[in-house]
DSSP file (Angstrom, degrees, kcal/mol; ACC not computed):
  #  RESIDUE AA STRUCTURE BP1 BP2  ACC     N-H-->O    O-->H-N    N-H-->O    O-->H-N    TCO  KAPPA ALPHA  PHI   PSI    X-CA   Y-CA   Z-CA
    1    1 A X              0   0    0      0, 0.0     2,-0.1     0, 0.0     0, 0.0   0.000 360.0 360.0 360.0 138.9    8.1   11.3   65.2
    2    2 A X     >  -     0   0    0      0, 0.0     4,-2.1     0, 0.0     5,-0.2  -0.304 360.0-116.1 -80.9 164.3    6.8   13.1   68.1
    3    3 A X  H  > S+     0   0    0      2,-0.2     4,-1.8     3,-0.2     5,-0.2   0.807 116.3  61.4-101.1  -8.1    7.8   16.6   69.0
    4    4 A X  H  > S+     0   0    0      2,-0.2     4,-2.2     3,-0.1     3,-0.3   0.983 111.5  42.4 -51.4 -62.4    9.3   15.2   72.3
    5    5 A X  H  4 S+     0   0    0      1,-0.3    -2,-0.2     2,-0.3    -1,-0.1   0.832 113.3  51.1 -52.2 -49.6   11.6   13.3   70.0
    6    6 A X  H  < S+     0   0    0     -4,-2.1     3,-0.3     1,-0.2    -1,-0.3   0.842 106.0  50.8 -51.7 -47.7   12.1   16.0   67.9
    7    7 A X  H >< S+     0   0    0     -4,-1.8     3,-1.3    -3,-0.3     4,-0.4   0.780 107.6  57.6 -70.4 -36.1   13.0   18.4   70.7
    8    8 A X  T 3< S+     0   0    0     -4,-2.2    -1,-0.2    -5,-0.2    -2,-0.1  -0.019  97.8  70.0 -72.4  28.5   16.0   15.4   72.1
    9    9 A X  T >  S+     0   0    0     -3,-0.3     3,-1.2    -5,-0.2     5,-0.4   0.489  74.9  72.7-102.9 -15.1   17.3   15.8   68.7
   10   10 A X  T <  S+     0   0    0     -3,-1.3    -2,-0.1     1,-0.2    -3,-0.1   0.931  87.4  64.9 -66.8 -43.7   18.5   19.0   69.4
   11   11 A X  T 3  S+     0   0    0     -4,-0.4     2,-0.2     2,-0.1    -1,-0.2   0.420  98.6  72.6 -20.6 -25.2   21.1   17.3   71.4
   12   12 A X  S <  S-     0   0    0     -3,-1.2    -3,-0.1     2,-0.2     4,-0.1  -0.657  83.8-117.7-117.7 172.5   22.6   15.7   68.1
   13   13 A X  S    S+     0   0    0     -2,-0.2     2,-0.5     2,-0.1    -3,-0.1   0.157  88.5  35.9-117.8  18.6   24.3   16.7   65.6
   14   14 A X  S    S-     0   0    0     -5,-0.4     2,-0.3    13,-0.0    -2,-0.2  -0.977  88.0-104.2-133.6 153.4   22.0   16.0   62.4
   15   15 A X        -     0   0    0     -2,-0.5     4,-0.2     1,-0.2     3,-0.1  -0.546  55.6 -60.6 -74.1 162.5   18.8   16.4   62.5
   16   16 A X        -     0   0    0     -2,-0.3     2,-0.3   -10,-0.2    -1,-0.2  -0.078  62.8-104.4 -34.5 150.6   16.0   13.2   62.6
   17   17 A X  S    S+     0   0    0      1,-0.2     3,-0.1    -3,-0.1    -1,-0.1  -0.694 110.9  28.3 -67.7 130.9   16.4   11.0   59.4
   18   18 A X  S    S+     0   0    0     -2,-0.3    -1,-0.2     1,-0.2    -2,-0.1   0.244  80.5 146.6  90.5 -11.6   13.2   12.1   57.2
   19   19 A X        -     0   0    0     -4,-0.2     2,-0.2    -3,-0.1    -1,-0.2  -0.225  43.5-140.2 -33.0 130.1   12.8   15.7   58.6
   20   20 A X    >>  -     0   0    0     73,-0.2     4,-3.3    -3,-0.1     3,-2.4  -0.657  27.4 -88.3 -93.1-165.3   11.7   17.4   55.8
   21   21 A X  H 3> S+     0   0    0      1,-0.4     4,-2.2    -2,-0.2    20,-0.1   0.610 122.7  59.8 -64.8 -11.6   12.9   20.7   55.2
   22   22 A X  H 3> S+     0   0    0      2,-0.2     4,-1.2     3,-0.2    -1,-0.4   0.634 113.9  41.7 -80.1 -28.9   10.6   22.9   57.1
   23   23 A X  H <> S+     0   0    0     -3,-2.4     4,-1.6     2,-0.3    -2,-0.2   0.832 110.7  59.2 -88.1 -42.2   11.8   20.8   60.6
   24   24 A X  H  X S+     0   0    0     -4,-3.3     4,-1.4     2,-0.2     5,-0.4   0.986 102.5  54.0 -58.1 -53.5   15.3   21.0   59.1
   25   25 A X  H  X S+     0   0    0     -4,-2.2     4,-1.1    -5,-0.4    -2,-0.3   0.885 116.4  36.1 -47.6 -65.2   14.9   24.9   59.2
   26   26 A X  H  X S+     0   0    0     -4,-1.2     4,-1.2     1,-0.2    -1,-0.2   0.499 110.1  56.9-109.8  12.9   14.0   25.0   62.6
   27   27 A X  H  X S+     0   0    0     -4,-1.6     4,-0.7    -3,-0.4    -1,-0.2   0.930 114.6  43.1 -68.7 -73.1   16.2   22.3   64.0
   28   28 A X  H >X>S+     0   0    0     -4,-1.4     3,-5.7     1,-0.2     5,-1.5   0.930 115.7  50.9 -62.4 -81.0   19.2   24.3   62.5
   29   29 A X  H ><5S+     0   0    0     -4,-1.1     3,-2.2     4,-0.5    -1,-0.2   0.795 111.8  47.0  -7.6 -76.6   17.2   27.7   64.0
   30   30 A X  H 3<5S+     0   0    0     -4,-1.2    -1,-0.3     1,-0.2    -2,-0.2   0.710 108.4  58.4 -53.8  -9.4   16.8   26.0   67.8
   31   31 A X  H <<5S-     0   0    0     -3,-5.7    -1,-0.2    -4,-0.7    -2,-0.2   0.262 129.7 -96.4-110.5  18.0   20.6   25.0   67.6
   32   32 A X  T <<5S+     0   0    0     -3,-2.2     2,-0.4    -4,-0.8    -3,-0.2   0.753  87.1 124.7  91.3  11.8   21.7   28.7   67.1
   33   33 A X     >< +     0   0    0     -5,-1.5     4,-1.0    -6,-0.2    -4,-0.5  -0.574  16.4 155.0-135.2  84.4   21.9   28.6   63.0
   34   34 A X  H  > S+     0   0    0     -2,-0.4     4,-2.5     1,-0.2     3,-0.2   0.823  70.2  49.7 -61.7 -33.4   20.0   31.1   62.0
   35   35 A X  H  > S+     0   0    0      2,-0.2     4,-3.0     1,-0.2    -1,-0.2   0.912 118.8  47.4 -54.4 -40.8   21.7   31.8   58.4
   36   36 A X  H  > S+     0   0    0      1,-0.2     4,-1.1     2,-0.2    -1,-0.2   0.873 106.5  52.2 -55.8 -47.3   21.2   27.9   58.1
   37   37 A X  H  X S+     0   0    0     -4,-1.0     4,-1.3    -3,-0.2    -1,-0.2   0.839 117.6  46.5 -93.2 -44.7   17.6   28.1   59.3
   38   38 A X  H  X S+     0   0    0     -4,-2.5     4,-2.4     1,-0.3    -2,-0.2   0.905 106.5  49.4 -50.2 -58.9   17.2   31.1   56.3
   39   39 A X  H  < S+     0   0    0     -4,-3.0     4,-0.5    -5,-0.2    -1,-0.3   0.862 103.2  62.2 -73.3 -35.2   18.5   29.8   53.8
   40   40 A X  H  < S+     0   0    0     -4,-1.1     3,-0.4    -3,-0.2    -2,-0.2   0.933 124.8  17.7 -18.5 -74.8   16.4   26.3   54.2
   41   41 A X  H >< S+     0   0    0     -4,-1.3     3,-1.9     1,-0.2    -2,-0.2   0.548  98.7  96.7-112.0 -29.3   13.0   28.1   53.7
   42   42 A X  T 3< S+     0   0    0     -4,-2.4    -1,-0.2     1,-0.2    -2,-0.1   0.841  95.7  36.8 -42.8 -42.8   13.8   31.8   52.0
   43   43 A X  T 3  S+     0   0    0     -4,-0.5     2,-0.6    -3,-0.4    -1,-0.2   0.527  89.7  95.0-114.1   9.5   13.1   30.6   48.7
   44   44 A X    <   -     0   0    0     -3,-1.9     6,-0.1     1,-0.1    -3,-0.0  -0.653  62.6-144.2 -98.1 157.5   10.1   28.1   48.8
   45   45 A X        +     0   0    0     -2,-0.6    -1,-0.1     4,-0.1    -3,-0.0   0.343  56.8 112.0 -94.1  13.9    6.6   29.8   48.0
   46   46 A X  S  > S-     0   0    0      1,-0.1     4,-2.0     4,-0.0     5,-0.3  -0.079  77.6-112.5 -86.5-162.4    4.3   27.9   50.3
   47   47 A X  H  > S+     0   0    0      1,-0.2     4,-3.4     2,-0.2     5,-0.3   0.973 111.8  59.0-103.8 -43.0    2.5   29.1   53.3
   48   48 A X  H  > S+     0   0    0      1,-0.2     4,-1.6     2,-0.2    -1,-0.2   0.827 112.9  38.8 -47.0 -26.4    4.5   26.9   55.7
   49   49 A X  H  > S+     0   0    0      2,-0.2     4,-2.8     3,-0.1    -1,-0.2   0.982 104.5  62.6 -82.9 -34.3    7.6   28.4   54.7
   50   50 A X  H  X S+     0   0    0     -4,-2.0     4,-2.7     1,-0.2    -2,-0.2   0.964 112.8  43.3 -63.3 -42.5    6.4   31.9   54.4
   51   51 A X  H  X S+     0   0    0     -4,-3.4     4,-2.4    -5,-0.3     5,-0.2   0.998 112.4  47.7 -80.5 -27.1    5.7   31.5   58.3
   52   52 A X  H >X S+     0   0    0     -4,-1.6     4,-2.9    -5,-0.3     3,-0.9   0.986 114.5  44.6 -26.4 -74.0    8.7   29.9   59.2
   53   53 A X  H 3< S+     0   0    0     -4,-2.8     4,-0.4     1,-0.3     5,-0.2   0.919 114.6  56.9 -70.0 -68.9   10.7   32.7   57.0
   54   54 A X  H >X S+     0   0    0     -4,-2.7     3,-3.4    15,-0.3     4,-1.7   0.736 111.0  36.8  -6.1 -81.4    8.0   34.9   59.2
   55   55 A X  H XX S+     0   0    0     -4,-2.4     4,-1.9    -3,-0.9     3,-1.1   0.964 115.4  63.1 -64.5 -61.5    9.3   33.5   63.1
   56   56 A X  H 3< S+     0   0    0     -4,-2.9    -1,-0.4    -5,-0.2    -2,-0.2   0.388 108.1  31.9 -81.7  28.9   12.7   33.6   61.6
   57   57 A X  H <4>S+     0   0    0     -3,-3.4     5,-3.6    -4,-0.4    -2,-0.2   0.384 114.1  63.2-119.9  -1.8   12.8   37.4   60.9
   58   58 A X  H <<5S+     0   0    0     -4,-1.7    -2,-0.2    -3,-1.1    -3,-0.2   0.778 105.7  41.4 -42.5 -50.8   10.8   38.0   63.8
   59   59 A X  T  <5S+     0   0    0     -4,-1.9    -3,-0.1     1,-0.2    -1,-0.1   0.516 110.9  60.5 -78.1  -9.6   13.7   36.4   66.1
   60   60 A X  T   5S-     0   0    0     -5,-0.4    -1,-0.2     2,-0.1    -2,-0.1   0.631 114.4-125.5 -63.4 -20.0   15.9   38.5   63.8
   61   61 A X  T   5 +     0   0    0      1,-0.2     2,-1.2    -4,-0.0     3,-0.2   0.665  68.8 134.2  70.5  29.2   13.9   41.7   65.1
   62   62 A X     >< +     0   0    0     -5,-3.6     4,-1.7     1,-0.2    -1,-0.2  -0.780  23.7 168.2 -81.2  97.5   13.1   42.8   61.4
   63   63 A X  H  > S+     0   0    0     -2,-1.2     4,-3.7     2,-0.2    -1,-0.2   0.866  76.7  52.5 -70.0 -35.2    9.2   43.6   62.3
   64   64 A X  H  > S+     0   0    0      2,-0.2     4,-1.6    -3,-0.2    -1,-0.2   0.993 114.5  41.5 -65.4 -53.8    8.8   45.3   58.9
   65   65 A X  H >> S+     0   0    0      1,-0.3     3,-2.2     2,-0.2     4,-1.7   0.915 119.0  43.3 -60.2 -70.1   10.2   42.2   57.0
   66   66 A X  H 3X S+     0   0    0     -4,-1.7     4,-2.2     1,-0.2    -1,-0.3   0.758 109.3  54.8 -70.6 -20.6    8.2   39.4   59.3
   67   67 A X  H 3X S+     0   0    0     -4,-3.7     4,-1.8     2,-0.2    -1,-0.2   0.895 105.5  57.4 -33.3 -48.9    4.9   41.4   59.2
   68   68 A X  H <X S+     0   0    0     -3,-2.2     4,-2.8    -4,-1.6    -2,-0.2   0.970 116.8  34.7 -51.8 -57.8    5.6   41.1   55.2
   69   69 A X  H  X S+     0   0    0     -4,-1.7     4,-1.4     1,-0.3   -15,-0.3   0.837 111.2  55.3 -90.2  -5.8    5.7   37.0   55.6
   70   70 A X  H  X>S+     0   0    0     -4,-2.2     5,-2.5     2,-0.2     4,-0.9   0.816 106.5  48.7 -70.7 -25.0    3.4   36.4   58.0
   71   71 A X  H  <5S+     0   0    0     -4,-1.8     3,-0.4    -5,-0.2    -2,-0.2   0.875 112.2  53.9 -70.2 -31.7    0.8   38.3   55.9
   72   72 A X  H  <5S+     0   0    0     -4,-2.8    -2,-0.2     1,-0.2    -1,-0.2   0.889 112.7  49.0 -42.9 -57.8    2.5   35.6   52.8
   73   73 A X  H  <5S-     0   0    0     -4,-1.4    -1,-0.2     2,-0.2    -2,-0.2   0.759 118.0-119.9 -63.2 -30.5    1.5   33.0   55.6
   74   74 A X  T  <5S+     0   0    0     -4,-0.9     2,-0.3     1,-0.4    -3,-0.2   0.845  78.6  91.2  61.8  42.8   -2.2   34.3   56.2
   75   75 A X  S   <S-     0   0    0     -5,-2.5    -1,-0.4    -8,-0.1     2,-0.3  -0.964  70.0-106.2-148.7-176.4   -1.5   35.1   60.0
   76   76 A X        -     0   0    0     -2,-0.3    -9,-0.1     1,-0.2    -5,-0.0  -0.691  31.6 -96.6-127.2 154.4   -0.6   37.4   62.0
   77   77 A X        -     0   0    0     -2,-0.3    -1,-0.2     1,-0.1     2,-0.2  -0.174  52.0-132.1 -51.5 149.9    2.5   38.3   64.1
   78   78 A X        -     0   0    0      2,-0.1    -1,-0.1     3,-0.1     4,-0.0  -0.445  12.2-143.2 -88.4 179.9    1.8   37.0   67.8
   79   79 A X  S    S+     0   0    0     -2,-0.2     2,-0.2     2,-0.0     3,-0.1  -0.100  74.8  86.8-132.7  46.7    2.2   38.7   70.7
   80   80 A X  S    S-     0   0    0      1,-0.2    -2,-0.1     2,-0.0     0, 0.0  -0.555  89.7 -58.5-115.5-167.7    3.5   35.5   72.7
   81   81 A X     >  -     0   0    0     -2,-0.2     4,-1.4     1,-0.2    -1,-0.2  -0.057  30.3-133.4 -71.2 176.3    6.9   34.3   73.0
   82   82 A X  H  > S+     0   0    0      2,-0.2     4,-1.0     3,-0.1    -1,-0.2   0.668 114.1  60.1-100.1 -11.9    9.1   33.2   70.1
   83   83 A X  H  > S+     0   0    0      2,-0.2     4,-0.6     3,-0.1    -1,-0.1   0.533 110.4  54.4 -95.6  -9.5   10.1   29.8   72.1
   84   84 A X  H  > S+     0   0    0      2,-0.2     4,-1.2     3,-0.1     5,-0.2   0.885 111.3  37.1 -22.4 -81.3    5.9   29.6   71.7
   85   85 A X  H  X S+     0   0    0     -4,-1.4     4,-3.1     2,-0.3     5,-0.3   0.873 108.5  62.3 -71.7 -36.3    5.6   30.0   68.1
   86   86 A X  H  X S+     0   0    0     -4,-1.0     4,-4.4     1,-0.3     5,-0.4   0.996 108.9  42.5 -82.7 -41.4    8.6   28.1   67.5
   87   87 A X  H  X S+     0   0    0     -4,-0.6     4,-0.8     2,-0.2    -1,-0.3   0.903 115.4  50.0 -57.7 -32.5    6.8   24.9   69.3
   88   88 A X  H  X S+     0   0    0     -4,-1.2     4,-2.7     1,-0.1     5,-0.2   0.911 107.6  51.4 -69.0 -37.0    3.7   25.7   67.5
   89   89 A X  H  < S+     0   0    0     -4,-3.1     4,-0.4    -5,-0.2    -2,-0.2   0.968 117.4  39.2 -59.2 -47.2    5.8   25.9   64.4
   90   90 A X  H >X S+     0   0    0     -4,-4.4     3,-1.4    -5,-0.3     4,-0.6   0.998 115.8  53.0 -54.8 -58.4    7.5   22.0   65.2
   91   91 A X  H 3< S+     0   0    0     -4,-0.8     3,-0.5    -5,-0.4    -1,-0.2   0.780 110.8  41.7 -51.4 -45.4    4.3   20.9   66.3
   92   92 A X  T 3< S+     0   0    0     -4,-2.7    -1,-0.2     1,-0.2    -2,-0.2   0.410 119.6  50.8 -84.6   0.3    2.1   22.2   62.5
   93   93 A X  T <4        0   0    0     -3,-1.4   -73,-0.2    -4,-0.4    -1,-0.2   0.607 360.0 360.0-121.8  -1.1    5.2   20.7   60.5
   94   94 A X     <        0   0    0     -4,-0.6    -1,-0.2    -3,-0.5    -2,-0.1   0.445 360.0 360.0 -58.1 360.0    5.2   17.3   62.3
C-alpha cells in the first residue's frame, strides 16, 4: 500500500485490509473519529504511538498534553500544519 491508496480509503468505510493499528488510528482520525483515533494508540508504549497520541492531542488543542508525547516520541511539536504532520504520520507508518 501506497499512501495515495491509503488516502482513497478514506472514502470507505473500513479501513485497508492489513492496516496495522497505527494507520487504523489515523484512518479513524482523517474520517472525523477522534475518540476512535485515541483510544487505538493511548495505551501502546512505543515511539510511533506516543507521536500519533502526540498529533492527536495536538488537533485536540491540549499543547501541555501533546508537548508531554511528543517528548515520549523524541520530537518536537511542529510548527506546520496538522494536515502536514498527519501525511508525514501515514507516510512513517506505511
Amino acid at each position: 500500500m501506497n499512501f495515495e491508496i491509503f488516502q482513497q480509503s478514506l472514502t470507505t468505510g473500513t479501513p485497508p485490509a492489513n492496516s496495522n493499528v497505527y494507520l487504523q488510528s489515523l484512518w479513524h482520525d482523517a474520517r472525523g473519529d477522534w475518540e476512535h483515533a485515541h483510544t487505538l494508540i493511548q495505551d501502546l508504549p512505543d515511539k510511533s504511538a506516543a507521536w500519533i497520541h502526540a498529533y492527536l492531542h495536538r488537533k485536540e488543542g491540549d499543547v501541555w498534553n501533546a508537548n508531554y508525547w511528543y517528548t515520549k516520541a523524541g520530537k518536537r511539536m511542529p510548527g506546520y500544519t496538522l494536515e502536514k504532520e498527519w501525511e508525514e504520520l501515514v507516510k512513517a507508518m506505511l
